[in-house]
C-alpha positions in Angstrom: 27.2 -3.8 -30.5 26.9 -0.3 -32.2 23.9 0.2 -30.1 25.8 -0.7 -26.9 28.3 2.5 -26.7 25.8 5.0 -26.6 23.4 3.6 -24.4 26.5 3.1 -21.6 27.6 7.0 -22.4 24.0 8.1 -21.5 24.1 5.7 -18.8 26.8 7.2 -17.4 26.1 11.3 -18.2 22.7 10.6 -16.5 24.6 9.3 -13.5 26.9 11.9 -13.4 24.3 14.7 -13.7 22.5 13.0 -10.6 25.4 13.3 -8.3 25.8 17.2 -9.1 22.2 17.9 -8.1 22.1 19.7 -4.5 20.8 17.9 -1.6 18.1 19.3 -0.2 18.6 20.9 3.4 16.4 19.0 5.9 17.5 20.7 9.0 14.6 23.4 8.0 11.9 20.4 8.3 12.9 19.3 11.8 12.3 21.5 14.8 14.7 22.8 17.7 12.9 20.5 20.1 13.2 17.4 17.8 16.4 18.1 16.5 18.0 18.8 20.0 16.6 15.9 21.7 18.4 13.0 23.2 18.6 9.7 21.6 16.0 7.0 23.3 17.5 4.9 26.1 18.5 1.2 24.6 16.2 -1.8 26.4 16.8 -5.2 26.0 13.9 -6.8 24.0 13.1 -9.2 26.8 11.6 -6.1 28.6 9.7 -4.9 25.5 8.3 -8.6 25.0 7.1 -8.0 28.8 5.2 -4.8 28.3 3.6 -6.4 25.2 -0.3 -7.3 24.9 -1.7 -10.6 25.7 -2.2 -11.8 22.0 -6.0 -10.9 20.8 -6.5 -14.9 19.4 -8.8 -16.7 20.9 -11.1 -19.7 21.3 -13.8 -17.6 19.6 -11.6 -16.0 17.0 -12.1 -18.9 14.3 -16.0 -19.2 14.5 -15.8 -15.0 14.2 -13.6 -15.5 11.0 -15.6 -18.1 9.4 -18.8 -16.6 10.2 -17.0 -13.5 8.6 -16.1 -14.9 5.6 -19.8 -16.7 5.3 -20.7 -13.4 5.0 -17.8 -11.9 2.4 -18.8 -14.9 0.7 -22.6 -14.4 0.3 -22.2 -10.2 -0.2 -19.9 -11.7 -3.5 -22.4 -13.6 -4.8 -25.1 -11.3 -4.3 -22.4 -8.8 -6.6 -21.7 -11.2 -9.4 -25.3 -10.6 -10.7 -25.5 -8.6 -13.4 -25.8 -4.9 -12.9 -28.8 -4.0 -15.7 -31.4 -6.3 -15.6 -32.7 -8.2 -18.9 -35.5 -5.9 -20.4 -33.3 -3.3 -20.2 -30.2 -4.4 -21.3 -32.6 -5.7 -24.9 -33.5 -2.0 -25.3 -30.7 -0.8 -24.9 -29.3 -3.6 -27.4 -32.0 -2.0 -29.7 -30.8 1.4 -29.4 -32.5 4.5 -29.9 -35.0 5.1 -32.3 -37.2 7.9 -32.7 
């Protein structure tokens, strides 16, 4: 409970440090052009579905993904070897002796 009180005052002191801080003035980001331009003309979606892209799936795209993934599959088990190779990795267990 003792703990409580101070940990709410410093909750609050932060908060009210925060708000005092200046906001930084963005109109020196954003051009003349960009700032002076017109807001874009509202379109119902219907007409934005319209103009869309005939979707990319295909017949083909599942034999492209599982030939894809054959070959993720085999580059990960080609990586889960290990890295040094067995004679090597005893000397370098044995360290280095003059």
């Amino acid at each position: 409970m003792a703990l409580r009180l101070p940990l709410l005052i410093l909750i609050l002191i932060t908060g009210l440090v925060a708000g005092c801080s200046d906001i930084l003035p963005l109109d020196r980001t954003v051009d003349k052009r960009t700032r002076d331009a017109s807001y874009p003309d509202l379109i119902p979606v219907e007409e934005i579905r319209a103009q869309a892209t005939t979707p990319q799936i295909t017949p083909d795209t599942a034999d492209t993904l599982d030939r894809r993934s054959a070959g993720l599959r085999a580059r990960a088990a080609r990586l889960k070897g290990g890295v040094v190779d067995p004679g090597t990795q005893d000397r370098m267990q044995s360290g280095v002796s003059d």
